[in-house]
C-alpha positions as CSV (number, residue, x, y, z in Angstrom):
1,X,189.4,24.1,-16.2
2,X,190.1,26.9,-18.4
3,X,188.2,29.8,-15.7
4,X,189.4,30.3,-12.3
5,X,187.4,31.6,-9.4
6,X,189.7,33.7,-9.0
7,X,190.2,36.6,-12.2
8,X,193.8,38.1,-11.9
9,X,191.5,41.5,-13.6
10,X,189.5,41.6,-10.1
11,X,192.4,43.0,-8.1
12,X,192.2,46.3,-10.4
13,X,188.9,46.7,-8.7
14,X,190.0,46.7,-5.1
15,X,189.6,50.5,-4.3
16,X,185.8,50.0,-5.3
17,X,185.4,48.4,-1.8
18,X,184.6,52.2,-0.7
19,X,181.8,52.8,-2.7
20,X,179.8,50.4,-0.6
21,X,181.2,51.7,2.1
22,X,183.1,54.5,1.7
23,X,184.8,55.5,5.3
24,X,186.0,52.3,6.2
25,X,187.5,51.4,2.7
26,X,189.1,55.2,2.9
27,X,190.4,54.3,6.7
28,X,191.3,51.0,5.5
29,X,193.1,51.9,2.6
30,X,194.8,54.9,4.7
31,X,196.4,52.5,7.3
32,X,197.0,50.1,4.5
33,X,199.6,52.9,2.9
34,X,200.7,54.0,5.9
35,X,202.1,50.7,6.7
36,X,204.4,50.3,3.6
37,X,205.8,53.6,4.1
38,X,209.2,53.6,5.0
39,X,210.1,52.9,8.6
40,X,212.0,50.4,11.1
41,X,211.5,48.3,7.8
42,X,212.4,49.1,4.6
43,X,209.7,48.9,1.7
44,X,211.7,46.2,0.2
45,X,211.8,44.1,3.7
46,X,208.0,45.2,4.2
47,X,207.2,43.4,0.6
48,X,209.1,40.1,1.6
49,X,207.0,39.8,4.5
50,X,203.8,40.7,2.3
51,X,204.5,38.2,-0.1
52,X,205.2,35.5,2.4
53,X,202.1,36.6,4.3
54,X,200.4,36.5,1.0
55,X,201.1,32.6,0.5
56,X,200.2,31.6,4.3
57,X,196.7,33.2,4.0
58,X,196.4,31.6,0.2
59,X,195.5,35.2,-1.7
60,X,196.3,35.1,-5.0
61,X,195.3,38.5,-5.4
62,X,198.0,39.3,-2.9
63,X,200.4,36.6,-4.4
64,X,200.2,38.5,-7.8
65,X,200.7,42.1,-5.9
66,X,204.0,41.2,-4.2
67,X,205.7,39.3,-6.8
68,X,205.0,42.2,-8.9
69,X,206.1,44.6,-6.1
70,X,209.2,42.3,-5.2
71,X,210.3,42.5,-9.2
72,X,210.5,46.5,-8.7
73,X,211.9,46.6,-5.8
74,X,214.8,44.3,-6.8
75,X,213.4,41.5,-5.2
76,X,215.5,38.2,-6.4
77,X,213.4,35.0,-7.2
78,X,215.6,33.4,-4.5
79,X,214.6,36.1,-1.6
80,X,211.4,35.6,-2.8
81,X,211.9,31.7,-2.2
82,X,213.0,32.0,1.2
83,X,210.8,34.4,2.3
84,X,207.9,32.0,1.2
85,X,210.0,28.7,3.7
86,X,209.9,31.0,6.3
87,X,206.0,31.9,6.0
88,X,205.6,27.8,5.2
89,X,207.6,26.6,8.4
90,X,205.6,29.6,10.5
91,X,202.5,28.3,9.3
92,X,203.3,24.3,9.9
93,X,205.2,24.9,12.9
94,X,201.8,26.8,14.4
95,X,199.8,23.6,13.1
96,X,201.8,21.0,15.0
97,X,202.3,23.0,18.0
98,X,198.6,22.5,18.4
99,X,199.6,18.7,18.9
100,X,200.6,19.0,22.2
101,X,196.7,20.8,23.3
102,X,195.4,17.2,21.3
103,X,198.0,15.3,23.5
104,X,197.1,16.7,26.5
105,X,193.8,16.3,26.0
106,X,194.7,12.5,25.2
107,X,196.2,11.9,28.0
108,X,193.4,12.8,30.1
109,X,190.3,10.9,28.3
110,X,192.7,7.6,27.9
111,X,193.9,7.5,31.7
């Protein structure tokens, strides 16, 4: 499988999204800055959390964005790491909390 659905070149196109609809790609991409600027968070702390993000949702667009931010920012591989755990146990630790609405529900068809 030498191609990839995925084309790491594709992510160079993403501001294109406003010519087919140019006011919501300029409001998206307006909010979109405005939410890494600095703030309560640092830009640094704001790129962990992307990157983490990035791997629960499965974008490797996004993936390839923030490991690339992360690297400019100063961003060690083991930050990088943990921030990844942290969006991995979110992510399975929503999934199995689930369990109990499947137990509940259980409980009441087998009684």
């Amino acid at each position: 499988m030498a191609d990839s659905y995925y084309d790491p070149k594709d992510l160079r196109n993403f501001s294109k999204i406003t010519e087919w609809s140019e006011d919501l790609g300029d409001k998206f991409f307006e909010y979109y800055g405005k939410v890494f600027e600095e703030g309560a968070l640092s830009a640094r702390e704001k790129s962990l959390i992307a990157l983490a993000v990035s791997h629960v949702v499965k974008c490797p667009y996004c993936i390839d964005a923030y490991t690339k931010d992360g690297l400019q920012r100063g961003i060690t591989k083991e930050e990088m790491m943990e921030a990844v755990h942290a969006g991995a146990a979110i992510e399975s630790g929503a999934t199995l909390v689930h369990a109990t609405q499947m137990m509940k529900k259980y409980d009441k068809l087998s009684h």
